[in-house]
ROLO-379041 format. One line per field, with one value per residue (C-alpha): residue number from 1; x, y, z. Coordinates in pm, whole numbers. Example, Ala and Ser with C-alpha at 12.3 -4.5 7.8 and 13.67 -1.06 7.14 Angstrom:
2
k (1 / 2)
east (1230 / 1367)
north (-450 / -106)
up (780 / 714)
***
This chain:
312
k (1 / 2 / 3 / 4 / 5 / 6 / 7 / 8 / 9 / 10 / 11 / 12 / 13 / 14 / 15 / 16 / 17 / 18 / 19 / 20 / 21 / 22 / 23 / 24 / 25 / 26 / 27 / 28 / 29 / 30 / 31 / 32 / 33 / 34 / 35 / 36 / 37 / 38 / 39 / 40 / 41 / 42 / 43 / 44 / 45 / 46 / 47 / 48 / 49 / 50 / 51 / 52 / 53 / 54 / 55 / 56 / 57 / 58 / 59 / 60 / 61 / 62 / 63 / 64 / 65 / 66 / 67 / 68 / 69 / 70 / 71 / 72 / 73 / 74 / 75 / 76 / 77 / 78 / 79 / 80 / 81 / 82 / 83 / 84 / 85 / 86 / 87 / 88 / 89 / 90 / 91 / 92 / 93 / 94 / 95 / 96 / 97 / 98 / 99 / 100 / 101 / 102 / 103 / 104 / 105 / 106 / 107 / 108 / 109 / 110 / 111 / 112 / 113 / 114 / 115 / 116 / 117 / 118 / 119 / 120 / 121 / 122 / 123 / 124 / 125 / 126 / 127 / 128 / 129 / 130 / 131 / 132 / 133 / 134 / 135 / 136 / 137 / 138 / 139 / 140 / 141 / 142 / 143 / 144 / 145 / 146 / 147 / 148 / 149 / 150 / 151 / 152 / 153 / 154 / 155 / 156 / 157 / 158 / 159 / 160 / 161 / 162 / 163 / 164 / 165 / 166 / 167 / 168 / 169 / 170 / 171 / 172 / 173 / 174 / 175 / 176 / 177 / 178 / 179 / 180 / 181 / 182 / 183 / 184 / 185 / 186 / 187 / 188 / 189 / 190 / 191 / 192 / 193 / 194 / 195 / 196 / 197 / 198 / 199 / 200 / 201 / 202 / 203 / 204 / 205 / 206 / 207 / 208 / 209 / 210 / 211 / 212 / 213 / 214 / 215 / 216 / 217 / 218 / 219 / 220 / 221 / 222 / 223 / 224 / 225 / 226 / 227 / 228 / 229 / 230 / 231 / 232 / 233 / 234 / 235 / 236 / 237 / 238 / 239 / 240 / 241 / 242 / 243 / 244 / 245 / 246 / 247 / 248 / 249 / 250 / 251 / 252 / 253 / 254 / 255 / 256 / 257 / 258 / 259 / 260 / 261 / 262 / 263 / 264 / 265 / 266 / 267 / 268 / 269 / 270 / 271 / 272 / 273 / 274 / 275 / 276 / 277 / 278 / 279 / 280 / 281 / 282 / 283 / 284 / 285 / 286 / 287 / 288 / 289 / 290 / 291 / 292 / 293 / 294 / 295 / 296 / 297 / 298 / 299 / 300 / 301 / 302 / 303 / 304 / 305 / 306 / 307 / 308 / 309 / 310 / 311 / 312)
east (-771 / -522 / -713 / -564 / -723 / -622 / -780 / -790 / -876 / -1036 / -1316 / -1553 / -1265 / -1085 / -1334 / -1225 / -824 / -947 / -1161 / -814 / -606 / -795 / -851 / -466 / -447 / -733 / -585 / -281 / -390 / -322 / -570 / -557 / -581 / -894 / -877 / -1083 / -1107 / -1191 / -1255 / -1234 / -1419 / -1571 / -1885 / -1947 / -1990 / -2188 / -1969 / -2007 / -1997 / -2188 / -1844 / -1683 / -1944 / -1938 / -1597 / -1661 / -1909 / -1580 / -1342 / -1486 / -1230 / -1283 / -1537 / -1560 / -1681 / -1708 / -1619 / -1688 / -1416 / -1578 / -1460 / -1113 / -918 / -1120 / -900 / -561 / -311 / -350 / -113 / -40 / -362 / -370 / -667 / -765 / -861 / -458 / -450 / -717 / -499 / -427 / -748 / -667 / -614 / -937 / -1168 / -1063 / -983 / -1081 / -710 / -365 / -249 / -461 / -239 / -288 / -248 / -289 / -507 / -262 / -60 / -116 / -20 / 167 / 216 / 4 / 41 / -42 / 329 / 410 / 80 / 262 / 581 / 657 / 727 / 746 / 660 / 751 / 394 / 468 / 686 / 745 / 960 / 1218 / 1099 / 1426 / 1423 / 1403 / 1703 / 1917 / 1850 / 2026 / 1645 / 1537 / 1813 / 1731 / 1396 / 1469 / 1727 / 1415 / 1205 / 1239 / 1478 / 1485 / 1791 / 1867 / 1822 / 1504 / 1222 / 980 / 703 / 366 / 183 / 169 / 237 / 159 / 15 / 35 / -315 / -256 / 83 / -66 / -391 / -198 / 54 / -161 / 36 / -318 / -353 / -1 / -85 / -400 / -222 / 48 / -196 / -250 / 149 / 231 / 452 / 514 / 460 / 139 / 81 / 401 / 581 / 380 / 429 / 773 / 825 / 553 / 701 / 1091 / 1253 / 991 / 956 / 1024 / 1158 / 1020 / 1230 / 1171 / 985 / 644 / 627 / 812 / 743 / 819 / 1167 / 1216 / 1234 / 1399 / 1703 / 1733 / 1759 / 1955 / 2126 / 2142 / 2501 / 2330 / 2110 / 2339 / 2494 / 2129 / 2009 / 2161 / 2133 / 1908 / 1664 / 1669 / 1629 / 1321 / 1186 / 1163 / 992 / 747 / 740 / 414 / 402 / 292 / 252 / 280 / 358 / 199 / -118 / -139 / -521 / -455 / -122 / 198 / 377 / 655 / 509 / 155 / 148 / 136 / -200 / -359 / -279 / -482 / -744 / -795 / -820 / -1040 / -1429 / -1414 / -1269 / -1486 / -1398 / -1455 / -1328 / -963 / -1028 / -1058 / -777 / -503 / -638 / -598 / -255 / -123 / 121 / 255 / 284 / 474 / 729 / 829 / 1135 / 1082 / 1160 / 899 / 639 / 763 / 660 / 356 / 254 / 383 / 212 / -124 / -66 / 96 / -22 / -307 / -572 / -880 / -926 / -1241)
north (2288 / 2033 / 1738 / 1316 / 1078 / 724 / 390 / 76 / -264 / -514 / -728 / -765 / -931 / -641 / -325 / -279 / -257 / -18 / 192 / 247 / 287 / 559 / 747 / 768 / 900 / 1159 / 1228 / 1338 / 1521 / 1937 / 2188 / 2218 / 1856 / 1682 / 1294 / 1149 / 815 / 490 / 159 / -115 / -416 / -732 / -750 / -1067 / -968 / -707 / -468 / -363 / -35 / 106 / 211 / 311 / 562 / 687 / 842 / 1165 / 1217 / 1247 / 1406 / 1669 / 1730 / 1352 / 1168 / 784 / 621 / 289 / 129 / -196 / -483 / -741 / -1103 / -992 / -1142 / -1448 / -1663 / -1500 / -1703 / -1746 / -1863 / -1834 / -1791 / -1420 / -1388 / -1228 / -933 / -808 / -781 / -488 / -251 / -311 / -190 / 176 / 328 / 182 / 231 / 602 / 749 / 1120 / 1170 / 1166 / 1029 / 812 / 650 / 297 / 185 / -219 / -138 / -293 / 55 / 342 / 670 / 912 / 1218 / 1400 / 1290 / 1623 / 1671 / 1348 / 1278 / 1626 / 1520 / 1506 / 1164 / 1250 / 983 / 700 / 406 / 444 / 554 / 340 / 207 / -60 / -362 / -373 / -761 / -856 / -614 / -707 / -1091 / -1413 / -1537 / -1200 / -1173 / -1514 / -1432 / -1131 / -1302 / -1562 / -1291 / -1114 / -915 / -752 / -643 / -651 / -352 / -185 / -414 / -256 / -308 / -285 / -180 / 196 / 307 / 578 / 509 / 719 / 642 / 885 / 721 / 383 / 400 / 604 / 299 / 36 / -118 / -170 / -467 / -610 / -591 / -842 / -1034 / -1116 / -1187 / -1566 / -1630 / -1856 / -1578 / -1587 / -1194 / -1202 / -841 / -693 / -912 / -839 / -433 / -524 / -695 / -488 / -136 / -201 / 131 / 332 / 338 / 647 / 546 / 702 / 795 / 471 / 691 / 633 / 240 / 127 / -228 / -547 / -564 / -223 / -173 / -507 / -357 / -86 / -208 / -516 / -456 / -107 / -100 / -232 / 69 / 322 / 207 / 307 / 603 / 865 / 820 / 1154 / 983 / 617 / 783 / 1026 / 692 / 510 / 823 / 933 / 720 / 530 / 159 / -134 / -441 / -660 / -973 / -1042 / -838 / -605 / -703 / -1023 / -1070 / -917 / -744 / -496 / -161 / -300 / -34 / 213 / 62 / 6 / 383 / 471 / 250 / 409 / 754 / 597 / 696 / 310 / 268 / -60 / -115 / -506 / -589 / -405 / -534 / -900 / -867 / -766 / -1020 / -1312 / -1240 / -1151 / -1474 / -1391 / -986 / -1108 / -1248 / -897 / -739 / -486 / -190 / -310 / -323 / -7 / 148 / 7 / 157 / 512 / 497 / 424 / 672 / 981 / 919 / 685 / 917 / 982 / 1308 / 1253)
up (-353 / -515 / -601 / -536 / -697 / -526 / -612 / -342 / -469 / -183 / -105 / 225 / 415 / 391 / 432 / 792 / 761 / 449 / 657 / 900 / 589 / 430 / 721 / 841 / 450 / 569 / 899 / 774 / 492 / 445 / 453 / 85 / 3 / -185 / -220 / -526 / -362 / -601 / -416 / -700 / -641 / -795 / -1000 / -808 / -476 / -277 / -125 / 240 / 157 / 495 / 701 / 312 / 341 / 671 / 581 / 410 / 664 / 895 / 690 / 459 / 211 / 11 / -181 / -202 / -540 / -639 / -1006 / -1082 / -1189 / -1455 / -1469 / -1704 / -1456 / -1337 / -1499 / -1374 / -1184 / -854 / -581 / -216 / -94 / -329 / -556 / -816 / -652 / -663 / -1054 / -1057 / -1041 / -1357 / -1468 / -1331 / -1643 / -1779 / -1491 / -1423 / -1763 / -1645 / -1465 / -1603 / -1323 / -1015 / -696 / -623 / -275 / -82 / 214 / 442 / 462 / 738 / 578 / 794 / 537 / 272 / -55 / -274 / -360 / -435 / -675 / -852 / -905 / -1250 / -1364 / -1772 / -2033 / -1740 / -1669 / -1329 / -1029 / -732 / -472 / -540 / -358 / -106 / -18 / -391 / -479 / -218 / -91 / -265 / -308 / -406 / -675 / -846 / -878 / -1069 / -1255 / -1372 / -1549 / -1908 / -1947 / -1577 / -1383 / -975 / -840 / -1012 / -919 / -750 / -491 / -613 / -374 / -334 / -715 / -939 / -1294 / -1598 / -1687 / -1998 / -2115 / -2057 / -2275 / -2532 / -2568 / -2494 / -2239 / -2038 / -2300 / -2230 / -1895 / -1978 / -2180 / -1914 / -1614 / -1728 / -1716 / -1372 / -1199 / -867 / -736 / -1012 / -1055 / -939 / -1125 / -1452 / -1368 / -1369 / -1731 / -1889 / -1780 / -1782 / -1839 / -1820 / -1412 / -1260 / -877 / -556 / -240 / 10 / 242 / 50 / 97 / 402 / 388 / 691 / 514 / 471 / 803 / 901 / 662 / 839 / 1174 / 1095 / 784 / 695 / 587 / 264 / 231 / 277 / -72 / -169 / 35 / 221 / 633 / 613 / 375 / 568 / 932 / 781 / 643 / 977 / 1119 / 893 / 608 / 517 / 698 / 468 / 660 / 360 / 587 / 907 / 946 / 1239 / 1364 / 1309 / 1491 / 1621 / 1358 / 1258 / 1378 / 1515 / 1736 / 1500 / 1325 / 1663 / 1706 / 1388 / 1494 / 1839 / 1629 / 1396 / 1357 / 1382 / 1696 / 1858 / 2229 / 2205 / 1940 / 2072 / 2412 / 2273 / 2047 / 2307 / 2562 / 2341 / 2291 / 2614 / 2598 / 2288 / 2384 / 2714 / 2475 / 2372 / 2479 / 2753 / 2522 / 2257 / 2513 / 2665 / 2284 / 2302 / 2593 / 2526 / 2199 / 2375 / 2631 / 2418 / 2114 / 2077 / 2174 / 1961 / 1796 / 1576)
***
């Protein structure tokens, strides 16, 4: 059995879209896969934890626990709307000591791999691999961001929310404490942009594939002459295929998005599947669904039909 630990960060706003994140990660994970699941939460609330827990009863090869964020970040800038909440996974290395290594992940992502070979790679004395973050690399805006920070350089910022952390390397260095340090600082991506100053040259860069975000895919269907300075056509046609969807900008179950289908599909499959709540969601939105072009509604309609049934 090869053993994953992953850690999600959310509060009681969020438990449902985490309940259909986690279990496309446990849908689509091999036979020989075991995911050490963290949820990472505030000492301040009370956690719905009811449907958390229903999960291993589904899928046998996981175990959920819970660890417990203090007020360290209370104070922590906030802006647009993003609280606190987004600078815990800072705390990884802290709150799960007993791994080298633990995967972070937002809960707005629907896996569509297993994730044993990537949590292996070897990423040497690096704080963390991820993705470049695609829009900041390669828009004007983007750029000039980047260009404000310390010491950073376009094209190796990278997107914070599916990452790896070398817990080990971390607490051995102490760069959890920079990480603290940093958090009060008015930057505009707040974590991301802290993982960005605080680990420069020591990021170890995953294949696109593993964080497909809105832009990601808007680049590659509007603008991928500028990826294929980046990626080979291979690698950007495997990531529109089967590459893990993070709807970091309009939120599928709460409006139309970039590759809604696909998270209504993994809801439908979903031990949390509610018939109402669906019903009611696609009914108040017929208007805007009639806007669609006929081949987008076409796709929504195969994926319910060929691929949205339930297999729990």
């Amino acid at each position: 059995m090869k053993t994953v630990p992953i850690a999600f960060a959310f509060d009681n706003n969020l438990v449902l879209p985490a309940c259909i994140c986690i279990s496309s990660l446990l849908m689509n994970a091999k036979e020989e896969t075991f995911y050490d699941i963290f949820i990472l939460y505030s000492s301040k609330i009370n956690l719905h934890k009811e449907q958390l827990d229903e999960l291993p009863k589904y899928f046998n090869r996981c175990r959920i626990q819970y660890r417990v964020v203090d007020n360290t970040f209370d104070q922590a800038f906030e802006i647009r709307g993003i609280t606190a909440a987004t600078y815990y996974r800072l705390l990884i290395p802290e709150l799960i000591p007993e791994y080298d290594k633990v995967i972070y992940a937002d809960v707005d992502i629907i896996f569509r791999m297993d994730l044993s070979e990537l949590y292996n790679t070897e990423i040497g004395e690096n704080y963390i691999a991820a993705t470049r973050e695609l829009g900041m690399n390669l828009m004007e805006d983007g750029q000039k961001h980047i260009h404000s920070l310390p010491a950073l350089s376009v094209g190796n910022y990278i997107q914070a929310g599916f990452i790896i952390m070398n817990t080990k390397a971390i607490l051995k260095n102490n760069i959890h404490i920079l990480f603290k340090e940093w958090s009060d600082k008015k930057l505009k991506f707040q974590d991301q942009d802290i993982l960005n100053i605080v680990c420069k040259d020591k990021i170890y860069y995953l294949p696109m594939k593993y964080n497909m975000t809105d832009y990601s895919y808007m680049l590659t269907m509007r603008k991928r002459s500028l990826l294929q300075n980046l990626f080979s056509v291979e690698e950007i046609d495997n990531a529109l295929k089967r590459g893990n969807i993070h709807y970091n900008g309009h939120k599928p179950w709460k409006k139309y998005s970039v590759n809604f289908d696909i998270w209504w599909e993994y809801y439908r499959k979903s031990p949390f599947f509610d018939e109402k709540f669906y019903f009611e969601f696609f009914y108040t939105r017929l208007n805007e669904l009639d806007q669609l072009s006929l081949w987008k509604r076409i796709k929504i309609l195969i994926r319910y039909f060929v691929y949205g049934k339930r297999e729990i």
